[in-house]
C-alpha positions as CSV (number, residue, x, y, z in Angstrom):
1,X,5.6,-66.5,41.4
2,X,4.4,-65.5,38.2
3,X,2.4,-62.4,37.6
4,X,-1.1,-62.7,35.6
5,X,-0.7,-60.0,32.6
6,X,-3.2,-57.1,33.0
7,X,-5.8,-57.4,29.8
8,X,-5.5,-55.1,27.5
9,X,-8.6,-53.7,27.3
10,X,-8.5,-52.4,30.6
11,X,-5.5,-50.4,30.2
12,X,-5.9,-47.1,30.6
13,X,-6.9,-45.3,27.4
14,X,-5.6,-42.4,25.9
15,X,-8.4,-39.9,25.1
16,X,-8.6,-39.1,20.8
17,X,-7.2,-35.1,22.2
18,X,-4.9,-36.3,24.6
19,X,-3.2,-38.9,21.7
20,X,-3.4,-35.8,19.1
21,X,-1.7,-33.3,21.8
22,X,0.9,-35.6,22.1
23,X,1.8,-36.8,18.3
24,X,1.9,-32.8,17.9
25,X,4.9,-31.5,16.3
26,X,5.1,-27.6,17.0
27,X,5.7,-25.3,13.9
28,X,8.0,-22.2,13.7
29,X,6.0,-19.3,12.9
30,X,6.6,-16.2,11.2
31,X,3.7,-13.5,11.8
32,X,3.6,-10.5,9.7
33,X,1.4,-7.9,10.8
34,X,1.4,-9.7,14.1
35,X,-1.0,-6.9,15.7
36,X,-3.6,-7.3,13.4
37,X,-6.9,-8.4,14.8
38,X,-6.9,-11.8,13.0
39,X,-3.4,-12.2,13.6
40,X,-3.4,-11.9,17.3
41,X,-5.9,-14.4,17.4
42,X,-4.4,-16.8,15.5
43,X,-1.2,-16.3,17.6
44,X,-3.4,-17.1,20.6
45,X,-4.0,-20.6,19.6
46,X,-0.6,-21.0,17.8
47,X,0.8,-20.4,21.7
48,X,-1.5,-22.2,23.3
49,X,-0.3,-25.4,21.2
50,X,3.3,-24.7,21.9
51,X,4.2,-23.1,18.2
52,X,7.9,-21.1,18.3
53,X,6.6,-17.5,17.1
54,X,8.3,-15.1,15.3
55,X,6.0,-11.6,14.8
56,X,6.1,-8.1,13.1
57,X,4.4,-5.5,13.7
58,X,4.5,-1.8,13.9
59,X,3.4,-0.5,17.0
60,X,6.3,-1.3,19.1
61,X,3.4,-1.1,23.0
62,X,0.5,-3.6,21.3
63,X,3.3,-5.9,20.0
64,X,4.8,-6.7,23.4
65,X,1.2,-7.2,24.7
66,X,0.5,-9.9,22.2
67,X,4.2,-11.2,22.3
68,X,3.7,-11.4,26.2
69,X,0.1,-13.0,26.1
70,X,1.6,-15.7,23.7
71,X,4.4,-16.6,26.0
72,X,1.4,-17.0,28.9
73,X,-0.1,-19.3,27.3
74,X,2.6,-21.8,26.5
75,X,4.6,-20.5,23.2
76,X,7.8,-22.5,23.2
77,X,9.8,-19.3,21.4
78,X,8.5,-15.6,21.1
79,X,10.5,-13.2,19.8
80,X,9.5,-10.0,17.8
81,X,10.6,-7.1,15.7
82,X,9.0,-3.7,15.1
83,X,8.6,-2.5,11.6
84,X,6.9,-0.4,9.3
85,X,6.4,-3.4,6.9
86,X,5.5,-0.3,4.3
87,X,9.0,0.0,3.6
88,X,10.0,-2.6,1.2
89,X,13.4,-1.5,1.2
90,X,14.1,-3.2,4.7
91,X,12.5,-6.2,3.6
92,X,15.0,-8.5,3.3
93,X,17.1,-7.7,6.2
94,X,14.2,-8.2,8.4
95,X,13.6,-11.8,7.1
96,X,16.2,-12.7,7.0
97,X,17.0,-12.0,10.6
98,X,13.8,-13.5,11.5
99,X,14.4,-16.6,9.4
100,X,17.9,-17.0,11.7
101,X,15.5,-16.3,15.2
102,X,13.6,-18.9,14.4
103,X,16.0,-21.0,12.8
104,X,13.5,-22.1,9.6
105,X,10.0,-21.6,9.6
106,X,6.8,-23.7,8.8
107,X,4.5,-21.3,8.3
108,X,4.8,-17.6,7.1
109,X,1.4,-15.4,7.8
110,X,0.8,-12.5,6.2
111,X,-1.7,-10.4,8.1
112,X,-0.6,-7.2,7.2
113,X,-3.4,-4.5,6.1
114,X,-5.5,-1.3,5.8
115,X,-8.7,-0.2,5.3
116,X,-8.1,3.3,4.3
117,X,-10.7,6.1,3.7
118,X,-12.7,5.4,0.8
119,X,-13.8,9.3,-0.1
120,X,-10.5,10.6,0.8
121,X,-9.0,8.0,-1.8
122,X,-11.6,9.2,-4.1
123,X,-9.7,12.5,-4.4
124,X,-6.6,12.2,-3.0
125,X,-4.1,9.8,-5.1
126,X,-1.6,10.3,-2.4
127,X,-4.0,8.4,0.2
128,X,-5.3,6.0,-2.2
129,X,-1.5,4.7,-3.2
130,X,-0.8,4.3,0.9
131,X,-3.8,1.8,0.9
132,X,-2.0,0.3,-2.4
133,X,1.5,0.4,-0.7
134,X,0.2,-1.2,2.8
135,X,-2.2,-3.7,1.1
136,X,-0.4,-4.9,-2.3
137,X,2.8,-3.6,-2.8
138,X,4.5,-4.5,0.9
139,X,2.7,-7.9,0.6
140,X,4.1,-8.7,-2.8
141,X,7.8,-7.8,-1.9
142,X,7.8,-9.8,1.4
143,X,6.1,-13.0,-0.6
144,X,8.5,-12.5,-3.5
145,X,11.6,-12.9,-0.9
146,X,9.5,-15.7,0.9
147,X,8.7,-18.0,-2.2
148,X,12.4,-17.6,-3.2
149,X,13.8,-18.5,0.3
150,X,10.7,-21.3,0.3
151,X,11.2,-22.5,-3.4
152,X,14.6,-23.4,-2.7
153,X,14.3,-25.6,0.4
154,X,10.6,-27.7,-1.1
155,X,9.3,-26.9,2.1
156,X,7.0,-24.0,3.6
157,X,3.9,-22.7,4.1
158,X,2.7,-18.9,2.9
159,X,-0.6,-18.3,3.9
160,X,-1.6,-14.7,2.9
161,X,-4.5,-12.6,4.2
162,X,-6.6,-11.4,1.2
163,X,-10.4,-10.5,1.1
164,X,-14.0,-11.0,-0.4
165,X,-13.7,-7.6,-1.2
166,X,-11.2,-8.6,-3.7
167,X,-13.7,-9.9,-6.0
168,X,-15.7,-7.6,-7.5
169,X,-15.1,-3.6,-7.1
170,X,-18.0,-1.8,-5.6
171,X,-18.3,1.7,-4.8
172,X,-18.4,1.6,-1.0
173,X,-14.4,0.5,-1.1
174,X,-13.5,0.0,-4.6
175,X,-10.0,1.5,-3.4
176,X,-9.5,-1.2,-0.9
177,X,-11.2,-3.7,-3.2
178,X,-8.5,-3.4,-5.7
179,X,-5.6,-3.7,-3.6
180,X,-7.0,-6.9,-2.2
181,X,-7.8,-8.1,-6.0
182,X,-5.0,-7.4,-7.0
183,X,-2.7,-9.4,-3.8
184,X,-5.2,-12.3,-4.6
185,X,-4.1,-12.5,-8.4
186,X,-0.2,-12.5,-7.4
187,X,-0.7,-15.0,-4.6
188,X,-2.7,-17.2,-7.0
189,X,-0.1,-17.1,-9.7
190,X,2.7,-17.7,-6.9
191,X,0.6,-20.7,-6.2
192,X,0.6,-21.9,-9.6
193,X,4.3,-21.2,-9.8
194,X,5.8,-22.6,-6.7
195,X,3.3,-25.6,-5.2
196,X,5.2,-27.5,-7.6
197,X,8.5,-27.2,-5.8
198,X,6.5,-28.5,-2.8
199,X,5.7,-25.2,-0.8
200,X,1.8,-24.7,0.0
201,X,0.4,-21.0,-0.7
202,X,-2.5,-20.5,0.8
203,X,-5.4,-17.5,0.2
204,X,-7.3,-16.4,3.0
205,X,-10.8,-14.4,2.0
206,X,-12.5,-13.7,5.2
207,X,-15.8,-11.4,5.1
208,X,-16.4,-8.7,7.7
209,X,-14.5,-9.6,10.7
210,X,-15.9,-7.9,13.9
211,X,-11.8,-6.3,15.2
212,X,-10.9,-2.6,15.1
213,X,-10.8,-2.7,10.9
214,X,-14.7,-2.6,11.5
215,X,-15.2,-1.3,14.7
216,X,-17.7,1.7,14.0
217,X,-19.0,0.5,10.4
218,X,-22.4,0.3,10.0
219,X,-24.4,-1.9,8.1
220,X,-21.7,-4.8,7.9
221,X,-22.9,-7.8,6.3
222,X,-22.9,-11.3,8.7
223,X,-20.0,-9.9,10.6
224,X,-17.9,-12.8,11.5
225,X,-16.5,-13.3,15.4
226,X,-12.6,-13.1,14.9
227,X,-11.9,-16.2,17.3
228,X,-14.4,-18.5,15.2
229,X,-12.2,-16.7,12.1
230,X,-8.8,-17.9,13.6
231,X,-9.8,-21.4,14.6
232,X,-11.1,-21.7,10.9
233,X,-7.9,-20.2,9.6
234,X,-5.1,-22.6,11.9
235,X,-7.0,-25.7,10.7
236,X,-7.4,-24.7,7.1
237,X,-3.5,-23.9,7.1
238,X,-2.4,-27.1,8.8
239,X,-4.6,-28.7,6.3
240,X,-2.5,-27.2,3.6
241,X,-5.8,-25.6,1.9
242,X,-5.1,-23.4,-1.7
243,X,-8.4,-20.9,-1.3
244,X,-10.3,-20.5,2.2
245,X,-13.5,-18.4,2.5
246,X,-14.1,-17.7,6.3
247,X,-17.1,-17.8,7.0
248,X,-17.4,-20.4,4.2
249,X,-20.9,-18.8,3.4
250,X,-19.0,-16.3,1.4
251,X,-17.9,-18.7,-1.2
252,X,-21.5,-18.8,-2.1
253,X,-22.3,-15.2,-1.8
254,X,-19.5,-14.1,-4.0
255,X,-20.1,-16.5,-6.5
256,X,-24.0,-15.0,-6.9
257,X,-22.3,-11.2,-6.7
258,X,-19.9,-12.3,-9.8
259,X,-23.1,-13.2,-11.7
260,X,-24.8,-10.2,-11.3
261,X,-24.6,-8.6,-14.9
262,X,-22.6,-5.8,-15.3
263,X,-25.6,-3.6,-16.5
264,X,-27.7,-4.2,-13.4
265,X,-24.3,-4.4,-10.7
266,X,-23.3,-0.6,-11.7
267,X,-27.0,0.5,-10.8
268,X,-26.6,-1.5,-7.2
269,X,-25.6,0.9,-3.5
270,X,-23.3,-1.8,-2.8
């Protein structure tokens, strides 16, 4: 007896999520500065898609929490390393170990920063170069091992963690300001260097993020919530974007701030 063929169009349909979840391919992950605020929130939705994680921090107790949360919610690999990621010297060791845990990576984040004391900077040298060391120099020895190791194999994604603040020195945080100006000029020319050989290199200026950076500051201009921040910043990377404002209304904002003449700007309590 023959069977009549069920019509297609009553099959049971996949739902547009359900299709994407499956056609997902997880990435291999490298976090540093895993216990930043952005960071752990981006990790949270990295684990929840199943991403292998590799992350770096240094506070050995907050680590483990966020390396434990990840494996909860469905992180197919988490392993971690604690480091002062201050000392360049140990740099290439610990990448190259992490490189082998993961076996490859997709995506390198760099999350790693400081605030610093802005009047203590003012007339101390010694605390202003720590906010240097932390937010320029350790970032631009981990991405120079990171484009080479990328550069090499065509493949790769460095998506580094930069700042609004970056674009125009103002009195409040000129100390801070500069460090991040100064990351977003070496990761631009690293862009303009290495997309060629097929890695992407992304830039990440997010505004105020409400996370302990902030917590206590006054006065913060549209203070952004740091899970609407993450979910902005895990599309824009699998998208591959160069430059990513988050929230995207500081593209405008900044580009009104550069225009400001310099005569009236240096008069301004910004």
């Amino acid at each position: 007896m023959s069977t009549t063929p069920i019509p297609e169009q009553v099959l049971p349909l996949r739902t547009a999520h359900e299709a994407a979840a499956k056609s997902y391919v997880p990435k291999k992950i490298l976090v540093l500065g895993a216990t930043s605020g952005i960071a752990e929130a981006c990790v949270r939705l990295w684990a929840a898609r199943g991403d292998s994680l590799y992350l770096v921090g240094r506070n050995a107790d907050r680590l483990a929490v966020v390396a434990a949360d990840a494996r909860t919610r469905g992180a197919s690999f988490v392993d971690v390393a604690v480091a002062n990621l201050d000392d360049t010297g140990k740099h290439a060791e610990m990448l190259a170990h992490a490189i082998n845990g993961l076996g490859g990576f997709d995506i390198a984040f760099l999350a790693l920063g400081v605030l610093g004391d802005q009047a203590e900077a003012e007339r101390n040298f010694a605390v202003a170069n720590q906010i240097l060391q932390t937010n320029f120099n350790a970032p631009v020895s981990l991405l120079t091992w990171l484009a080479s190791y990328t550069a090499q194999r065509h493949a790769g994604t460095l998506a580094v963690l930069s700042s609004v603040a970056g674009e125009r020195g103002r009195k409040s945080n000129y100390v801070y300001g500069s460090s991040k100006a100064g990351l977003t000029a070496f990761v631009d020319g690293l862009r303009n260097r290495i997309d060629r050989e097929g890695v992407r290199v992304m830039t990440i200026k997010p505004g105020p993020v409400k996370t302990s950076m902030t917590e206590g500051m006054k006065n913060l201009p549209l203070l952004a919530d740091v899970d609407d921040v993450a979910a902005t910043l895990v599309k824009a990377i699998d998208k591959g974007s160069d430059v990513v404002y988050v929230p995207g209304i500081w593209r405008i904002i900044m580009a009104v701030i550069r225009m400001i003449p310099e005569s009236v700007f240096k008069k301004l309590n910004l």
